[in-house]
PyMOL Python script that loads the backbone (N, CA, C, O; Angstrom):
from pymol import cmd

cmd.read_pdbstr("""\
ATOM      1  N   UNK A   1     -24.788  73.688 -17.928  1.00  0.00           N
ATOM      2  CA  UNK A   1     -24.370  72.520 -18.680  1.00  0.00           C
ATOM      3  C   UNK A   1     -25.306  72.380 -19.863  1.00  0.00           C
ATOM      4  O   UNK A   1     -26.526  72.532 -19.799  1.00  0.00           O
ATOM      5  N   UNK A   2     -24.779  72.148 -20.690  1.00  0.00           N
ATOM      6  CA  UNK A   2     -25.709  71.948 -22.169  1.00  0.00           C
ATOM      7  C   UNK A   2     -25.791  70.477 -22.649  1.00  0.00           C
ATOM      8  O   UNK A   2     -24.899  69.657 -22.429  1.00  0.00           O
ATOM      9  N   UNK A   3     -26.981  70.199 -23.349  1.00  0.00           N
ATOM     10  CA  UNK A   3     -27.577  68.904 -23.730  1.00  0.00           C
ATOM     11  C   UNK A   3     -26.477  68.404 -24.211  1.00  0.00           C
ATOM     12  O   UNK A   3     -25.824  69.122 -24.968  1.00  0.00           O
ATOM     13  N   UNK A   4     -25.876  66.721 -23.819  1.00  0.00           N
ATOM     14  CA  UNK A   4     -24.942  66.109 -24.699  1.00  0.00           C
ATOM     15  C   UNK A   4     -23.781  66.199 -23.733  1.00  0.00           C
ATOM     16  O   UNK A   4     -22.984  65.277 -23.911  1.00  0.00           O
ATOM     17  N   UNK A   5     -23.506  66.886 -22.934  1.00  0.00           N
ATOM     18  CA  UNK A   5     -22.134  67.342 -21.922  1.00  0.00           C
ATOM     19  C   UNK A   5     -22.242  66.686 -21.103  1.00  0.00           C
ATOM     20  O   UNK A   5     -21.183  66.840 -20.494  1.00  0.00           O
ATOM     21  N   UNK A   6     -23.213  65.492 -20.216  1.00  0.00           N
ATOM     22  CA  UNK A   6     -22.922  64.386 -19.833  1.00  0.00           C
ATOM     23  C   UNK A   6     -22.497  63.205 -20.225  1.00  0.00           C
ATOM     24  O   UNK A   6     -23.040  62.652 -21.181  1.00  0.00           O
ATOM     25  N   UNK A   7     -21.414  62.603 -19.522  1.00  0.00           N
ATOM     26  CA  UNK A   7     -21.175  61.115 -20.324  1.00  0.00           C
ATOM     27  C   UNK A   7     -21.807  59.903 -19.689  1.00  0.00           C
ATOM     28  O   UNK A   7     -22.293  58.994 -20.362  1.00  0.00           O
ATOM     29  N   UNK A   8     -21.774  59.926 -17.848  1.00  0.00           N
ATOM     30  CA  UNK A   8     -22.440  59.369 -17.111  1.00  0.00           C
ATOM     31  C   UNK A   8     -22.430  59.108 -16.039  1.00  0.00           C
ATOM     32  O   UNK A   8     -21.343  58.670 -15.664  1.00  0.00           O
ATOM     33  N   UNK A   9     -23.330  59.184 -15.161  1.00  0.00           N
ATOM     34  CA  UNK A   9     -23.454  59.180 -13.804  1.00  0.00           C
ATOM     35  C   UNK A   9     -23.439  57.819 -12.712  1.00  0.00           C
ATOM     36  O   UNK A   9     -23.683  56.619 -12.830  1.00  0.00           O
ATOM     37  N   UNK A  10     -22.996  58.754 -11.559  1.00  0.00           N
ATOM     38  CA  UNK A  10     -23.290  57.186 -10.803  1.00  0.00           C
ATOM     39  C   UNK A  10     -23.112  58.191  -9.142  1.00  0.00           C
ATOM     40  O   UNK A  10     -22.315  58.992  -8.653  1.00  0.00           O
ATOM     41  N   UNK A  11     -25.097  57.154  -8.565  1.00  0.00           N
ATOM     42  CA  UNK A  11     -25.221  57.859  -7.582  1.00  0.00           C
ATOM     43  C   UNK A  11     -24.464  57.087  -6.357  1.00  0.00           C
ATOM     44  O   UNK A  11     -23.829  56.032  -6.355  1.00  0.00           O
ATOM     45  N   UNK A  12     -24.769  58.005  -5.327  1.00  0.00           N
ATOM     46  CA  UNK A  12     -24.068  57.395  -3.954  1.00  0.00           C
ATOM     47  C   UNK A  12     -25.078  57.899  -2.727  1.00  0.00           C
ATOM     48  O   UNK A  12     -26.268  58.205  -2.800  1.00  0.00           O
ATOM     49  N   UNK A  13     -24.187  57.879  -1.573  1.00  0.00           N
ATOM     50  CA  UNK A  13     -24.817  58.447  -0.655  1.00  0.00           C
ATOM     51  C   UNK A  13     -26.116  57.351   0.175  1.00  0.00           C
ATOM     52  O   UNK A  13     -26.568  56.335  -0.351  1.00  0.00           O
ATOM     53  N   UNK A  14     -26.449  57.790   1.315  1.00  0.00           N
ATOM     54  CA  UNK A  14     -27.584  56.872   1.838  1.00  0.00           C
ATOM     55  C   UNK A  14     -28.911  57.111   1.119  1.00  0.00           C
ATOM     56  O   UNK A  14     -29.402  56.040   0.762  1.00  0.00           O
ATOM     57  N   UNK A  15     -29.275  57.638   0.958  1.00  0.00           N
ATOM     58  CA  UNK A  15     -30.582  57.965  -0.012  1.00  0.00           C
ATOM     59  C   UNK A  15     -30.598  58.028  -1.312  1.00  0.00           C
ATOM     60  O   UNK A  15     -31.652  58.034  -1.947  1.00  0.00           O
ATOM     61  N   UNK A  16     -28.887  58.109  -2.108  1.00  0.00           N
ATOM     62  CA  UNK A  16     -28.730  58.578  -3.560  1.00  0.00           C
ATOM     63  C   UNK A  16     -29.782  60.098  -3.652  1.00  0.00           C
ATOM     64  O   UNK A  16     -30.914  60.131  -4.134  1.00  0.00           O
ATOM     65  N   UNK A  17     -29.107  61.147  -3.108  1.00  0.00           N
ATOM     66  CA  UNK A  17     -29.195  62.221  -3.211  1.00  0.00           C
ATOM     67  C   UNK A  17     -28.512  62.932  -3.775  1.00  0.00           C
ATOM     68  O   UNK A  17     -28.802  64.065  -4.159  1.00  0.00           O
ATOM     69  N   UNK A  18     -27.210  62.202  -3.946  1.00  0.00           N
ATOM     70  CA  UNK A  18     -26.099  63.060  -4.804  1.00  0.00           C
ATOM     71  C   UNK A  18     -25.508  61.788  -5.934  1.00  0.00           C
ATOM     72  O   UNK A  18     -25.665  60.570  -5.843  1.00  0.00           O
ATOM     73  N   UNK A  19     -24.891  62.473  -6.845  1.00  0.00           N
ATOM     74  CA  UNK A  19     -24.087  61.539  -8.359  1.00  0.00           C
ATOM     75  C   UNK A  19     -22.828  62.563  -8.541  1.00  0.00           C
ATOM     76  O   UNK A  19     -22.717  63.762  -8.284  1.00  0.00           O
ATOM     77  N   UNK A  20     -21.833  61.505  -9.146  1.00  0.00           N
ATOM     78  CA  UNK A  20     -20.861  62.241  -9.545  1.00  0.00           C
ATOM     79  C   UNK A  20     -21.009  62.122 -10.501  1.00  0.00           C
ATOM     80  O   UNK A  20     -21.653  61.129 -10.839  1.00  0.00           O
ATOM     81  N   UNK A  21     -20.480  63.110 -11.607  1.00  0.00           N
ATOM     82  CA  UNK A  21     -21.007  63.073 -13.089  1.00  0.00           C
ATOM     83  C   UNK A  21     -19.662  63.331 -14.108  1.00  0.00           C
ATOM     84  O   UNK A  21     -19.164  64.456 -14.124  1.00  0.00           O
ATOM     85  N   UNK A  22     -19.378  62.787 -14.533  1.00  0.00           N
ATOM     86  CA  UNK A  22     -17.991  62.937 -15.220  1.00  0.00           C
ATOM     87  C   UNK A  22     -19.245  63.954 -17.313  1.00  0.00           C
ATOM     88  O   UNK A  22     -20.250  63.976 -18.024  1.00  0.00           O
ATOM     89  N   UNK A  23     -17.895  64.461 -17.014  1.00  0.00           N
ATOM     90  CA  UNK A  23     -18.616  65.614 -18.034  1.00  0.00           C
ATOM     91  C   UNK A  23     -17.760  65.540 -19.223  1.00  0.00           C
ATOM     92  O   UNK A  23     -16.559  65.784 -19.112  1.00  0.00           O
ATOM     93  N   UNK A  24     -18.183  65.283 -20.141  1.00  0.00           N
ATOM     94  CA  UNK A  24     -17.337  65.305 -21.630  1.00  0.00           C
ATOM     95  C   UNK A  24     -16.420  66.042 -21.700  1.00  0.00           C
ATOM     96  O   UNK A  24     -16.440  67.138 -21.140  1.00  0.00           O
ATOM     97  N   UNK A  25     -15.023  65.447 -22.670  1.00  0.00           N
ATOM     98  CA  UNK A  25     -14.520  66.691 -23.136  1.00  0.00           C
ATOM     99  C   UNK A  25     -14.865  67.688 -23.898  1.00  0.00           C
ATOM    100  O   UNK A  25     -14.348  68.802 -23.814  1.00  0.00           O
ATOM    101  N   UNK A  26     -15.875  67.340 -24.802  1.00  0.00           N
ATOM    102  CA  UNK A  26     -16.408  68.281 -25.768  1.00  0.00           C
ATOM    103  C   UNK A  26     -17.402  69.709 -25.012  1.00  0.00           C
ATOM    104  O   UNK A  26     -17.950  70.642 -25.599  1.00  0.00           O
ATOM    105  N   UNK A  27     -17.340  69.391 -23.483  1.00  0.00           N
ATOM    106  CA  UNK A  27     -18.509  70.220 -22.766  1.00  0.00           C
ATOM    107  C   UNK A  27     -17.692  71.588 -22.547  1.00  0.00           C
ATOM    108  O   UNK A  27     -16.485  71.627 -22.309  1.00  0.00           O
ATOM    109  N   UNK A  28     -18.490  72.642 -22.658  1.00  0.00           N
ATOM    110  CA  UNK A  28     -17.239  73.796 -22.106  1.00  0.00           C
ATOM    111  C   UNK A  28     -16.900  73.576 -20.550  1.00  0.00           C
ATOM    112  O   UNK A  28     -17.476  73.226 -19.520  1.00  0.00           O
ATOM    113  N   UNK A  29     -15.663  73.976 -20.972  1.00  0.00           N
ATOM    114  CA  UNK A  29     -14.814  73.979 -19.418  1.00  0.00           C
ATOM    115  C   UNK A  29     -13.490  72.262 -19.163  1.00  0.00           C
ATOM    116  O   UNK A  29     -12.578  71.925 -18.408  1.00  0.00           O
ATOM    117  N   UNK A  30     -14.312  71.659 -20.462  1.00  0.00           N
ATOM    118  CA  UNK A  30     -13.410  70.373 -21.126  1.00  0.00           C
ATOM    119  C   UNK A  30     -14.326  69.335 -19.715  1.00  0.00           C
ATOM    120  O   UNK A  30     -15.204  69.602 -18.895  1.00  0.00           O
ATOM    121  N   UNK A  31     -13.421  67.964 -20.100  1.00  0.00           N
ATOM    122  CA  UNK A  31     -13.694  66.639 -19.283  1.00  0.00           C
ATOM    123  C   UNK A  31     -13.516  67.150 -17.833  1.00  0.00           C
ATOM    124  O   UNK A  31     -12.671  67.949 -17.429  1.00  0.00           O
ATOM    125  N   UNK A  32     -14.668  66.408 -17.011  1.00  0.00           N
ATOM    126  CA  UNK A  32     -14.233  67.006 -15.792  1.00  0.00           C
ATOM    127  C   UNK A  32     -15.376  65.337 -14.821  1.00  0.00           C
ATOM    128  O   UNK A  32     -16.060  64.399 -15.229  1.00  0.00           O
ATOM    129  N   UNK A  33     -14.955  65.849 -13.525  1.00  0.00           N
ATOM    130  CA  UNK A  33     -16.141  64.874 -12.948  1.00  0.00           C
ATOM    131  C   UNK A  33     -16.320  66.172 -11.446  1.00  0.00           C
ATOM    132  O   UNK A  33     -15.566  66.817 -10.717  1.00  0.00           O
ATOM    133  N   UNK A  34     -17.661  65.991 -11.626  1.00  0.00           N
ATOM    134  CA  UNK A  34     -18.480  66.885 -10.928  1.00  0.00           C
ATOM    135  C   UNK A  34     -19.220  65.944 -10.255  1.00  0.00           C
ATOM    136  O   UNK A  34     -19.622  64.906 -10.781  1.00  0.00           O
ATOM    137  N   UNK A  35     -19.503  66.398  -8.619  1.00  0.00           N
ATOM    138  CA  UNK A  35     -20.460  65.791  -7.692  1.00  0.00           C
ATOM    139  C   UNK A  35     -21.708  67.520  -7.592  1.00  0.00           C
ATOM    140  O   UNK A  35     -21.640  68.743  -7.470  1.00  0.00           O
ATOM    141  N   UNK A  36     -22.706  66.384  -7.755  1.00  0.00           N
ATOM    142  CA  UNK A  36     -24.314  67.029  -7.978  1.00  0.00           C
ATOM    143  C   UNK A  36     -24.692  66.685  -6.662  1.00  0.00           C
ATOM    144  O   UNK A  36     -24.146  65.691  -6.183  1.00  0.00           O
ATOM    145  N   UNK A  37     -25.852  67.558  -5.698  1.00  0.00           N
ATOM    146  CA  UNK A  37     -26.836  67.173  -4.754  1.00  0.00           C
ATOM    147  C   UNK A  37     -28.110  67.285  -5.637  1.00  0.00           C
ATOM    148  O   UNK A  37     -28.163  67.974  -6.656  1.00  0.00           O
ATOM    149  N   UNK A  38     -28.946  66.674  -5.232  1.00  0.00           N
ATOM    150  CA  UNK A  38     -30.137  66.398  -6.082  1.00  0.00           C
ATOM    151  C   UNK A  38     -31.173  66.730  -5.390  1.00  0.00           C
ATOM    152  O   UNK A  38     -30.994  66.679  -4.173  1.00  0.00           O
ATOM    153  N   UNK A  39     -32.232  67.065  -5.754  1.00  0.00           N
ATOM    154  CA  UNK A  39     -33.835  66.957  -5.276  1.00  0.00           C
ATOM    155  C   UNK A  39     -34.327  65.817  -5.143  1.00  0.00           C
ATOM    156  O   UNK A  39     -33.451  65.184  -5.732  1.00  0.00           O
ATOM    157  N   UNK A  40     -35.334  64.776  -4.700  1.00  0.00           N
ATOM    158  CA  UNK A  40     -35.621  63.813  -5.352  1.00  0.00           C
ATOM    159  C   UNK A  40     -36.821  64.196  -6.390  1.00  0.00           C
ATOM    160  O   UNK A  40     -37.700  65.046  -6.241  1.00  0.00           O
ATOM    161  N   UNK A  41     -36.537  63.103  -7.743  1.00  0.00           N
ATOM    162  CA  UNK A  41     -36.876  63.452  -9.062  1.00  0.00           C
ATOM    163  C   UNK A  41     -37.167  61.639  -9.558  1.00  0.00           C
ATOM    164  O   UNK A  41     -36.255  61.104 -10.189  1.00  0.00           O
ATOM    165  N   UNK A  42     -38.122  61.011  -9.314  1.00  0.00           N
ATOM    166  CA  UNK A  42     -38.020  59.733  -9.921  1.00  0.00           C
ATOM    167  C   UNK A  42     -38.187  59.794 -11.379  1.00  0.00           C
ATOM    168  O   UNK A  42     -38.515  58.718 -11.878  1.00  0.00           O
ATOM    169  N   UNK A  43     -38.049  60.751 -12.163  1.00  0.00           N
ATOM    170  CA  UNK A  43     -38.394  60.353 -13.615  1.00  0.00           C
ATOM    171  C   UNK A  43     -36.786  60.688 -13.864  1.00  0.00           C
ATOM    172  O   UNK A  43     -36.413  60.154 -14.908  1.00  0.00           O
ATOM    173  N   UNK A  44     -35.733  61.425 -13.192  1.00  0.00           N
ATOM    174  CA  UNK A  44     -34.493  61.922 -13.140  1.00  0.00           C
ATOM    175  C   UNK A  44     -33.740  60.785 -14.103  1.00  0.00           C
ATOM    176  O   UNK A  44     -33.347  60.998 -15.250  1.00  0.00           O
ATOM    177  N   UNK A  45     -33.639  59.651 -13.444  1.00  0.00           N
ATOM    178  CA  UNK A  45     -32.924  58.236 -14.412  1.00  0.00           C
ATOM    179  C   UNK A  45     -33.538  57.735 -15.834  1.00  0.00           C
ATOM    180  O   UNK A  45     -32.788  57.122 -16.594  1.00  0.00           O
ATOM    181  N   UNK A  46     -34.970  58.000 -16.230  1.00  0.00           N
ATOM    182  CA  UNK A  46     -34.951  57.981 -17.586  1.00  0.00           C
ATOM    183  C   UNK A  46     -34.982  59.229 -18.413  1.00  0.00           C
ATOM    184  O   UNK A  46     -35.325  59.401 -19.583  1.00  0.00           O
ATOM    185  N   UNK A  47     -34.650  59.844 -17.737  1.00  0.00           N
ATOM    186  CA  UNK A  47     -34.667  61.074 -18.851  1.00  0.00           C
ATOM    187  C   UNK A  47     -33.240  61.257 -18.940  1.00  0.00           C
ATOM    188  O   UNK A  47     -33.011  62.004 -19.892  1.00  0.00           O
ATOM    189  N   UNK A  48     -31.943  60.816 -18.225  1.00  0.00           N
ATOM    190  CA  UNK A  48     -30.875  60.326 -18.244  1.00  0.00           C
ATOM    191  C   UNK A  48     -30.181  59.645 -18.971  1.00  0.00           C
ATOM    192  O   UNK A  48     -28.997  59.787 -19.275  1.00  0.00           O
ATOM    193  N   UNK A  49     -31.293  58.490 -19.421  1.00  0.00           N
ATOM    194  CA  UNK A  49     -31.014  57.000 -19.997  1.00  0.00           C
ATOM    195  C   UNK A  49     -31.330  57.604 -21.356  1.00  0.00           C
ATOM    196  O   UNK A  49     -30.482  57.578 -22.248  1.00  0.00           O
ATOM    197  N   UNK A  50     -32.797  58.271 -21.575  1.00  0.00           N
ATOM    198  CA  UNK A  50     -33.288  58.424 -22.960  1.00  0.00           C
ATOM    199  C   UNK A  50     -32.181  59.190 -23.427  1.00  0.00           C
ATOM    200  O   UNK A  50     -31.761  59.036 -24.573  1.00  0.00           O
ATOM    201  N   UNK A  51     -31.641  60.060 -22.576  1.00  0.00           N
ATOM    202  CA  UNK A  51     -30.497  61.328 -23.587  1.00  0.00           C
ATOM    203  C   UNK A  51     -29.288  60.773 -23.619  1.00  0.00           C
ATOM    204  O   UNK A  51     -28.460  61.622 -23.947  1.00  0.00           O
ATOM    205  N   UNK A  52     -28.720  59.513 -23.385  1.00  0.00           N
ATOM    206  CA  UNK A  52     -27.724  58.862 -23.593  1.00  0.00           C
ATOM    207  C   UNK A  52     -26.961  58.909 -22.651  1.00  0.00           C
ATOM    208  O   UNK A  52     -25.791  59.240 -22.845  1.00  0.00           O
ATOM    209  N   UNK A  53     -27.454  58.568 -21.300  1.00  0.00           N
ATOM    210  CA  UNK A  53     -25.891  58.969 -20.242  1.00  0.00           C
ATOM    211  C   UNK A  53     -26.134  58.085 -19.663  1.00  0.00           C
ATOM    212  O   UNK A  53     -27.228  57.954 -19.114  1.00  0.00           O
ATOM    213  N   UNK A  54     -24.826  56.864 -19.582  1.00  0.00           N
ATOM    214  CA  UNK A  54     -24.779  55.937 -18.697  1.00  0.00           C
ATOM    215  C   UNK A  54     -24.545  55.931 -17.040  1.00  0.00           C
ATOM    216  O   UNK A  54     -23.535  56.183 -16.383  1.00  0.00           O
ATOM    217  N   UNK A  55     -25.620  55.619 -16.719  1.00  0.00           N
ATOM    218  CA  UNK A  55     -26.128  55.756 -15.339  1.00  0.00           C
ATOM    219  C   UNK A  55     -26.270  54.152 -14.052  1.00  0.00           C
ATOM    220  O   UNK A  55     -27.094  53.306 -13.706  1.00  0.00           O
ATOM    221  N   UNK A  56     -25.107  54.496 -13.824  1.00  0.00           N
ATOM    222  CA  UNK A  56     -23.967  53.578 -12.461  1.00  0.00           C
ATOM    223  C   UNK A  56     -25.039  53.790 -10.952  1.00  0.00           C
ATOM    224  O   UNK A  56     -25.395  54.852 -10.443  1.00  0.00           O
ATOM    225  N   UNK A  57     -25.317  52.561 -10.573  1.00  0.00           N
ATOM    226  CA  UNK A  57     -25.647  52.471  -9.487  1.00  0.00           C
ATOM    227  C   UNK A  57     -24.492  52.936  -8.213  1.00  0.00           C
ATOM    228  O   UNK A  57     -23.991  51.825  -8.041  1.00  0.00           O
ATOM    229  N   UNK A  58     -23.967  53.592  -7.505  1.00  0.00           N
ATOM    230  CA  UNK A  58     -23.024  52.795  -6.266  1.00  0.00           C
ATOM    231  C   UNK A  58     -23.629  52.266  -5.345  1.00  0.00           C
ATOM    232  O   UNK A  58     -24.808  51.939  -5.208  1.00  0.00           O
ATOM    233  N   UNK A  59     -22.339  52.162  -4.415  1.00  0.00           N
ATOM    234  CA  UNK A  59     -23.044  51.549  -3.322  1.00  0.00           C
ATOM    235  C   UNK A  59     -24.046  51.934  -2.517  1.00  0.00           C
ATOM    236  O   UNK A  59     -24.001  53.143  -2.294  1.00  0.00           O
ATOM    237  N   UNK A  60     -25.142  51.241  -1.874  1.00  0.00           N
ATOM    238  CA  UNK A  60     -26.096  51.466  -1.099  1.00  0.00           C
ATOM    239  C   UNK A  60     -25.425  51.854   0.082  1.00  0.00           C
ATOM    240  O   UNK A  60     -24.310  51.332   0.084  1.00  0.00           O
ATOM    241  N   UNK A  61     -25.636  52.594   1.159  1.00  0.00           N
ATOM    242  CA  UNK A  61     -25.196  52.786   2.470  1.00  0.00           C
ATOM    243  C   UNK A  61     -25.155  51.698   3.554  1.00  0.00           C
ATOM    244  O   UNK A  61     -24.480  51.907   4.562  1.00  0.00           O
ATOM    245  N   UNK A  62     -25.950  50.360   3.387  1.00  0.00           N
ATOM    246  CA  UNK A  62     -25.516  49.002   3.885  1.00  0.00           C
ATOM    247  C   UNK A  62     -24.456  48.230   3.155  1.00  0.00           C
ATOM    248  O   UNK A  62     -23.635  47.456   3.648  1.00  0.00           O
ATOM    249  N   UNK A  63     -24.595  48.537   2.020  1.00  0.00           N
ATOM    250  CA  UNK A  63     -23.592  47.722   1.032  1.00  0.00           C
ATOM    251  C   UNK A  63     -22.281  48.550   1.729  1.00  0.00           C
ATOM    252  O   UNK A  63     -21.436  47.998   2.433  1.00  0.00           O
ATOM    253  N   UNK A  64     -22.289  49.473   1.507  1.00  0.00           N
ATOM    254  CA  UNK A  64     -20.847  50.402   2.355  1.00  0.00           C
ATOM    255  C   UNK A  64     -20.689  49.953   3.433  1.00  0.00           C
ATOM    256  O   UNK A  64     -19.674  49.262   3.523  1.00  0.00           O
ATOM    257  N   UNK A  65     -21.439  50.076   4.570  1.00  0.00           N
ATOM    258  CA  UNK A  65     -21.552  49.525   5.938  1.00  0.00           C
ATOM    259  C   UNK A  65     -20.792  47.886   5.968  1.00  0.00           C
ATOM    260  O   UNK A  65     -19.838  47.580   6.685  1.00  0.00           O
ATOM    261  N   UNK A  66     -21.484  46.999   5.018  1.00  0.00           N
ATOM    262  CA  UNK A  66     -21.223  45.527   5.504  1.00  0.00           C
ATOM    263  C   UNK A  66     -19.609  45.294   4.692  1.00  0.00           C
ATOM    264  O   UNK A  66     -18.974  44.243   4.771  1.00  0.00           O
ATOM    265  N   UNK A  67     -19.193  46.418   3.991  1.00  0.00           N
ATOM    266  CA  UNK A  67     -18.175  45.928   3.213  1.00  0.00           C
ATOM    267  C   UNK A  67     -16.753  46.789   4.171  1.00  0.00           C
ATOM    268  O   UNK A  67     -15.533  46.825   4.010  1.00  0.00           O
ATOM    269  N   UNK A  68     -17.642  47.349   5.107  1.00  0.00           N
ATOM    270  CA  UNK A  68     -16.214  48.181   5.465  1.00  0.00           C
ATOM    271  C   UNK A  68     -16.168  47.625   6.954  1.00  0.00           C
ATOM    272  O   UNK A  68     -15.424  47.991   7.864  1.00  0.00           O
ATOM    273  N   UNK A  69     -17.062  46.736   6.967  1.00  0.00           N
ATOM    274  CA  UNK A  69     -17.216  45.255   8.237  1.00  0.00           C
ATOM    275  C   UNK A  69     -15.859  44.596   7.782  1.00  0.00           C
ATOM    276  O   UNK A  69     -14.757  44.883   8.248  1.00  0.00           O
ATOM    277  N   UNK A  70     -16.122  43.639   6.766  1.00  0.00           N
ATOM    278  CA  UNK A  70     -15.682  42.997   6.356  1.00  0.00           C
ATOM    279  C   UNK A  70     -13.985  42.759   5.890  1.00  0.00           C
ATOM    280  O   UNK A  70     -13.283  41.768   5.687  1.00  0.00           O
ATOM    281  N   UNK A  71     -13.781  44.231   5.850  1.00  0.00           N
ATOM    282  CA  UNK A  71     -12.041  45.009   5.806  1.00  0.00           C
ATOM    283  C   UNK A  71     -11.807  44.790   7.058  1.00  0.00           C
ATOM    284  O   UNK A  71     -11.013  43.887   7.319  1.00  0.00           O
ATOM    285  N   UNK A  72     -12.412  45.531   8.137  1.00  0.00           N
ATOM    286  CA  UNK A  72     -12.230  45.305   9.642  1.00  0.00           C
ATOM    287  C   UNK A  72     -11.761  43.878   9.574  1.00  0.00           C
ATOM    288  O   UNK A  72     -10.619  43.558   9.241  1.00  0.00           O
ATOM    289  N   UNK A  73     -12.743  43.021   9.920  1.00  0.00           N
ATOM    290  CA  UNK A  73     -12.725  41.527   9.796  1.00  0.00           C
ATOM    291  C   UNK A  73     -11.735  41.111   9.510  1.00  0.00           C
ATOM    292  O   UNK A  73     -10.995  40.747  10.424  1.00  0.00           O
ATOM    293  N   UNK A  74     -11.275  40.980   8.071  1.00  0.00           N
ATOM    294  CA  UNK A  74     -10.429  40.074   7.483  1.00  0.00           C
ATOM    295  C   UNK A  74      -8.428  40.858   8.253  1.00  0.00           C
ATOM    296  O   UNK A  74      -7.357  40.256   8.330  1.00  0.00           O
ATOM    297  N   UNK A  75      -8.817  42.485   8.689  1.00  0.00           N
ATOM    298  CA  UNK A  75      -7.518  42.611   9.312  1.00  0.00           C
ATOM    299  C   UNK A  75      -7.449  41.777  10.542  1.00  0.00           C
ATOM    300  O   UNK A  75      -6.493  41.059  10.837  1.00  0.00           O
ATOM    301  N   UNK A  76      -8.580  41.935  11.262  1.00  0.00           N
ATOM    302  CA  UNK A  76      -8.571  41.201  12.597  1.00  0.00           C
ATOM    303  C   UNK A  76      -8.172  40.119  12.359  1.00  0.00           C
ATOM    304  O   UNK A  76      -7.039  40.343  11.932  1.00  0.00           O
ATOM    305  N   UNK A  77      -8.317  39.112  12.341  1.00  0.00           N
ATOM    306  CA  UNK A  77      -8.720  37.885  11.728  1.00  0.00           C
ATOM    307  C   UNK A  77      -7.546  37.148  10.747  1.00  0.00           C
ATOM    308  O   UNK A  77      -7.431  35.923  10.713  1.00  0.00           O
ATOM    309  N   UNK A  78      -6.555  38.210   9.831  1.00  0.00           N
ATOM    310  CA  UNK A  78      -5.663  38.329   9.460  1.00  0.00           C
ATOM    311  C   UNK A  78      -4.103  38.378  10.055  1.00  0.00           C
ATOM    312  O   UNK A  78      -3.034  37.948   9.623  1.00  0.00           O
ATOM    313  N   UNK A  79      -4.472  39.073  11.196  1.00  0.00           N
ATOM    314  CA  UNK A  79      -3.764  39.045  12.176  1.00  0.00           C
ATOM    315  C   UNK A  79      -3.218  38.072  13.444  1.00  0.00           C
ATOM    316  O   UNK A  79      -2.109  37.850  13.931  1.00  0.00           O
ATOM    317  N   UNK A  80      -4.537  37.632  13.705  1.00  0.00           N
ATOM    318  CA  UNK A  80      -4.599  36.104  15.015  1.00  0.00           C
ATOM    319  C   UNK A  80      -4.325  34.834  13.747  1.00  0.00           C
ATOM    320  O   UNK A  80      -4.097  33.702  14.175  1.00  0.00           O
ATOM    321  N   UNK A  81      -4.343  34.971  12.737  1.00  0.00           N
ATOM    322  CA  UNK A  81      -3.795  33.639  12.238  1.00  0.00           C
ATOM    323  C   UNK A  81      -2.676  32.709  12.290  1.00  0.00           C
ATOM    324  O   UNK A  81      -2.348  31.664  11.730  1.00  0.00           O
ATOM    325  N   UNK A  82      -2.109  33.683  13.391  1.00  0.00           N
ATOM    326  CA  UNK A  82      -0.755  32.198  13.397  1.00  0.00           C
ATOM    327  C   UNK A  82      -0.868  31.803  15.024  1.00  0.00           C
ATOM    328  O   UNK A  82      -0.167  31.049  15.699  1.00  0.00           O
ATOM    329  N   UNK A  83      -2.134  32.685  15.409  1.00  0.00           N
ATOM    330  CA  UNK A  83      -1.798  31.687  16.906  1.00  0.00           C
ATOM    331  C   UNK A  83      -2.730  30.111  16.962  1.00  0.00           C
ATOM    332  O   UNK A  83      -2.594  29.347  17.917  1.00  0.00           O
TER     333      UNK A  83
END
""", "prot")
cmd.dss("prot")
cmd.show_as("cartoon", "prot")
cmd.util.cbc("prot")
cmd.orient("prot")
């Protein structure tokens, strides 16, 4: 991948070990979105930021956890409402 062929990332995963990276059209091989595994690299996000690639938090692996509670839930719960 060559300098400029990112548009911007956004990590996932329980640790944010991996990002999917949507890749310019101007990049060879055209627009695309690519999932990366990573090393950990804490300087990784500003050297990201400084070269212009907007960089998306996702969800945390509790944030996933309490939100896929909460789907459960509202079917359950959705359901016993007319007794």
């Amino acid at each position: 991948m060559s300098e400029g062929s990112i548009e911007r990332v956004r990590y996932f995963g329980p640790e944010r070990k991996s990002l999917m990276a949507s890749v310019k059209h101007t990049a060879p091989g055209g627009a695309r979105t690519v999932k990366v595994n990573l090393p950990p690299d804490p300087a990784l996000v500003e050297h990201l930021v400084t070269h212009g690639v907007a960089v998306e938090a996702g969800q945390t692996e509790s944030q996933r956890v309490g939100r896929a509670f909460m789907i459960q839930a509202s079917a359950v719960l959705g359901g016993h409402a007319g007794l």
